[in-house]
C-alpha distance (Angstrom), angle and dihedral (degrees) to the residues before:
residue distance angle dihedral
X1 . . .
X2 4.03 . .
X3 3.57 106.9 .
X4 3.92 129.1 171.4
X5 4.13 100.6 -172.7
X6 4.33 105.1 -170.5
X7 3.75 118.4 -173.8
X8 4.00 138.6 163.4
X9 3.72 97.2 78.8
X10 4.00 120.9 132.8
X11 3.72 141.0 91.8
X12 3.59 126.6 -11.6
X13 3.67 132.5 158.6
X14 3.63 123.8 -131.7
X15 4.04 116.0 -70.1
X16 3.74 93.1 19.9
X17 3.69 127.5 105.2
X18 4.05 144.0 -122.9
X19 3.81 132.0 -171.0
X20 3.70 123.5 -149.5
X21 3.27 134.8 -155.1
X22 3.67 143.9 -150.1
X23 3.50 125.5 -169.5
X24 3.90 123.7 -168.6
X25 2.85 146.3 -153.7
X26 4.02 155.1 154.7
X27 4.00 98.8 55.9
X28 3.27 134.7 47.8
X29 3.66 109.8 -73.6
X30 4.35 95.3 -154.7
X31 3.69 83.1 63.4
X32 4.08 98.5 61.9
X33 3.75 138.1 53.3
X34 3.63 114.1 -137.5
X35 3.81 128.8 -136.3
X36 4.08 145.6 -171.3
X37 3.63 125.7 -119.9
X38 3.44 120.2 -179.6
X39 4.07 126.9 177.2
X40 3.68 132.4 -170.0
X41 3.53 132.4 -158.7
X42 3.65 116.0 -70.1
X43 4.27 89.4 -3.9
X44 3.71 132.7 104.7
X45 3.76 122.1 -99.2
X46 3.75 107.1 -88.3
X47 4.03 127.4 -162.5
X48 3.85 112.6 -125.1
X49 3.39 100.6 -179.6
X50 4.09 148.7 -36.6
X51 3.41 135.2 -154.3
X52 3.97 132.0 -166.7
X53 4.09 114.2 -171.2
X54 4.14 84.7 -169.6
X55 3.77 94.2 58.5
X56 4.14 93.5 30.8
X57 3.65 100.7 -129.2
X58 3.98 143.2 109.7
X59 3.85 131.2 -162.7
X60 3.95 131.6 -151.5
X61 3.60 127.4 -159.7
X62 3.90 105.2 -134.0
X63 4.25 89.1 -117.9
X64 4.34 85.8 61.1
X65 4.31 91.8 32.9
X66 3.67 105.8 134.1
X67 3.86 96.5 -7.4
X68 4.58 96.0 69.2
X69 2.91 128.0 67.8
X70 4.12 127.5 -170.1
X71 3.40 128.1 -159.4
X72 3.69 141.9 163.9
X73 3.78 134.4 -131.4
X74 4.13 98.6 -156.0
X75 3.63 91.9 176.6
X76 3.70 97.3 47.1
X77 3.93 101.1 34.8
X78 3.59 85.9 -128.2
X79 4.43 118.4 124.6
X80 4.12 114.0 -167.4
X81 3.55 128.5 -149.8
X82 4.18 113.5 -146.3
X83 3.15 107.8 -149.0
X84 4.29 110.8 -173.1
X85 3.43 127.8 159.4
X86 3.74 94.4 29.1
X87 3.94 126.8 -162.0
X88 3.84 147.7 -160.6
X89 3.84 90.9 -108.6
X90 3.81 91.9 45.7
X91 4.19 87.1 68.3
X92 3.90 99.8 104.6
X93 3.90 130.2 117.0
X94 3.85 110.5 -84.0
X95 3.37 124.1 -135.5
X96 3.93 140.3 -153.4
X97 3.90 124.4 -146.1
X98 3.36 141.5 161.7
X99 3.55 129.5 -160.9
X100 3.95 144.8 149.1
X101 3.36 116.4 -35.0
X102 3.58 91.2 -136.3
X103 3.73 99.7 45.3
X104 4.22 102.5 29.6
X105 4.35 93.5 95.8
X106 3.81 80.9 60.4
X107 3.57 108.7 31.6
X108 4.10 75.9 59.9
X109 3.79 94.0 53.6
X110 4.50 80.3 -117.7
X111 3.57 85.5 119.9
X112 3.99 126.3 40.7
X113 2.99 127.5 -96.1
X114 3.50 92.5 39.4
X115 3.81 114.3 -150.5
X116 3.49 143.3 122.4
X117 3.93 114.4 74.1
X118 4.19 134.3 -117.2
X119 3.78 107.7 -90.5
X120 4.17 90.4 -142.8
X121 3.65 144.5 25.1
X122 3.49 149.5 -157.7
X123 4.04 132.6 -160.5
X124 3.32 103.9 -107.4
X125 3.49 135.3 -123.0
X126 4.15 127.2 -116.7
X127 3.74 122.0 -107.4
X128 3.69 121.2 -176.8
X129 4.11 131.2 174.8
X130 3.59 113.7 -161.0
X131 3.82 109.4 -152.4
């Protein structure tokens, strides 16, 4: 069974930090490039950031730009999301995926023209920044 497991999420206040998690499973994690979702209330699912450690790179969405940080646990099928320097409008549920490793920067709308979609999912995990 596919599984994408995130944790870390909670309560922060603003200026601290949080790092997720997101532990795979079910398919062969060399083969994928791994992304972040978040959503917030009443907003559209963005793309944060993506990283492939086949195809050597990693992408930022301008709102995460020098505060995220991706990484990726080859050994332990796990990726982590760094989250420093945290704000209000960063609160949002957080999302795993992992897609193509070709077609992931666009599938997350990172690279225009965004198409193509994440092949898996997981459930997300809640991130809120108290002001």
């Amino acid at each position: 069974e596919v599984q994408l497991v995130e944790s870390g999420g909670g309560l922060v206040q603003a200026g601290g930090s949080l790092r997720l998690s997101c532990a795979a499973s079910g398919f062969r994690f060399d083969d994928y490039a791994f992304g972040w979702f978040r959503q917030a209330p009443g907003k559209e699912r963005e793309g944060i950031s993506c990283i492939s450690s086949a195809d050597g790179y990693t992408y930022y969405a301008d709102s995460v730009k020098g505060r995220f940080t991706i990484s990726s646990d080859n050994a332990n099928d796990t990726v982590y999301l760094q989250m420093d320097s945290l704000k209000p409008e960063d609160t949002a549920v957080y999302y795993c995926a992992a897609g193509d490793h070709f077609t992931t920067p666009q599938a997350m709308g990172l690279v225009r023209p965004a198409r193509y979609e994440m092949s898996y999912w997981g459930k997300g995990t809640l991130v809120t920044v108290s002001s």
